[in-house]
C-alpha positions as CSV (number, residue, x, y, z in Angstrom):
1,X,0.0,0.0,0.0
2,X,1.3,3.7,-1.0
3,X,1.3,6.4,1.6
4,X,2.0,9.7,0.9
5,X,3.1,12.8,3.0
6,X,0.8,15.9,2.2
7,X,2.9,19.2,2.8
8,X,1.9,20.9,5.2
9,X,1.2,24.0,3.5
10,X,-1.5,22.7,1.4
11,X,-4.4,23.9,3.3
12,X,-3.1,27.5,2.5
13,X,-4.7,27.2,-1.1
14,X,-8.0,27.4,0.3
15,X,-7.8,30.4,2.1
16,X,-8.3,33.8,0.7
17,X,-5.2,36.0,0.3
18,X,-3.0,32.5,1.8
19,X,-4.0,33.7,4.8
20,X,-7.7,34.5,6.3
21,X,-10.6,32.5,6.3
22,X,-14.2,34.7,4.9
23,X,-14.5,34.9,9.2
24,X,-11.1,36.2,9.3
25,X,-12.0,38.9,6.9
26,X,-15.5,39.2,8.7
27,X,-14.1,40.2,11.7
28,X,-11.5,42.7,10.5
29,X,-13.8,44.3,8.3
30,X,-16.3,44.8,11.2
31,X,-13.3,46.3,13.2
32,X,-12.2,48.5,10.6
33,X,-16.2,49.9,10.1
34,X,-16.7,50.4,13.2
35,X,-13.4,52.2,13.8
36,X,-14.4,54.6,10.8
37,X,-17.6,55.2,12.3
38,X,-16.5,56.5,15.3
39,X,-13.6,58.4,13.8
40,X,-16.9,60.0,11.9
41,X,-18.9,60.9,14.8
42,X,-16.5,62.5,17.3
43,X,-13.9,65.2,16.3
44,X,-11.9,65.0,19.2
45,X,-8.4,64.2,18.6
46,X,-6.9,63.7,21.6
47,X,-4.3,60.8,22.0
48,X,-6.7,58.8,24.2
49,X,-9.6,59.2,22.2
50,X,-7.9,58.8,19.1
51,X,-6.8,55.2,20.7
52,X,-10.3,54.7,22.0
53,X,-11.3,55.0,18.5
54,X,-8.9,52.7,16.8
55,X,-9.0,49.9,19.4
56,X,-11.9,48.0,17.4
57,X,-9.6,47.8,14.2
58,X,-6.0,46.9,16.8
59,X,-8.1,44.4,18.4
60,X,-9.3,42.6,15.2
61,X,-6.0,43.0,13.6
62,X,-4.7,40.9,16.6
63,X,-7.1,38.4,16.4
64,X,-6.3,37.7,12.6
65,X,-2.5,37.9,13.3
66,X,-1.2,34.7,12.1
67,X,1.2,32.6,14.5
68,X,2.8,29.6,14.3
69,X,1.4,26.3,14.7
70,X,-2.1,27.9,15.1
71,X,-3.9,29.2,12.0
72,X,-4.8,33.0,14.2
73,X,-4.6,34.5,17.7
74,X,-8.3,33.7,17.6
75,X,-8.1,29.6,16.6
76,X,-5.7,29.9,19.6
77,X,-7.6,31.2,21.9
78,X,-10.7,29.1,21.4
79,X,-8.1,26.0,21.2
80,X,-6.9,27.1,24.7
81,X,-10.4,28.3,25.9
82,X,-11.9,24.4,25.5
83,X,-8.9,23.0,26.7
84,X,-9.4,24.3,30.0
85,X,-13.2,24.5,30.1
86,X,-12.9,20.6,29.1
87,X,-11.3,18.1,31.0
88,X,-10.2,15.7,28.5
89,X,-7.5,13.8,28.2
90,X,-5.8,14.3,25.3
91,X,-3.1,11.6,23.3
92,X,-0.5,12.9,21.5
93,X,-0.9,10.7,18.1
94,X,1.3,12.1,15.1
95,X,-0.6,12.6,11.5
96,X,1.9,10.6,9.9
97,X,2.0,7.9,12.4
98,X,0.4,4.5,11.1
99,X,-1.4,2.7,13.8
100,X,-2.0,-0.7,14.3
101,X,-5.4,-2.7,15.3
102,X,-5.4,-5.6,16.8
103,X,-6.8,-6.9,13.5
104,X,-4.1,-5.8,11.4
105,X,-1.0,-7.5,13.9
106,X,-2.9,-10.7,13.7
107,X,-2.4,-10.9,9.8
């Protein structure tokens, strides 16, 4: 029987720019329009409201950050989030690891 190794980048294809999934883009769009809009309705620009302002579009930029060995900020803080809200025990098993059944070993 043939195995092959997929890359691991091949998942990448799929995504829109190599990088962001259509939520990805959701939320840093929203960010971004609701930053505008408040620029828009206030013209105060002092340093802590002009911070105030743009903290929608920072924060959503830092959720769509990409870091290594998690797609986003965001995957890895739901990843962390139901790690500690469910108490599971979790075995490491390798994606290119072939495991054998007890039906297989008896062939």
């Amino acid at each position: 029987m043939e195995q092959y190794l997929i890359p691991a980048n091949s998942k990448k294809s799929q995504l829109i720019f190599n990088t962001f999934r259509p939520i990805d883009l959701a939320i840093l769009v929203i960010g971004f329009c609701t930053s505008v809009i408040l620029l828009l309705l206030d013209d105060n620009m002092a340093v802590k409201a002009m911070f105030l302002k743009l903290a929608p579009v920072l924060v959503c930029g830092f959720l769509v950050v990409p870091i290594p060995f998690y797609h986003n900020v965001l995957t890895f803080l739901i990843e962390m989030y139901r790690y500690f809200t469910r108490p599971t025990r979790y075995l490491w098993r390798g994606w290119c690891v072939r495991h054998v059944t007890d039906d297989e070993s008896k062939k």
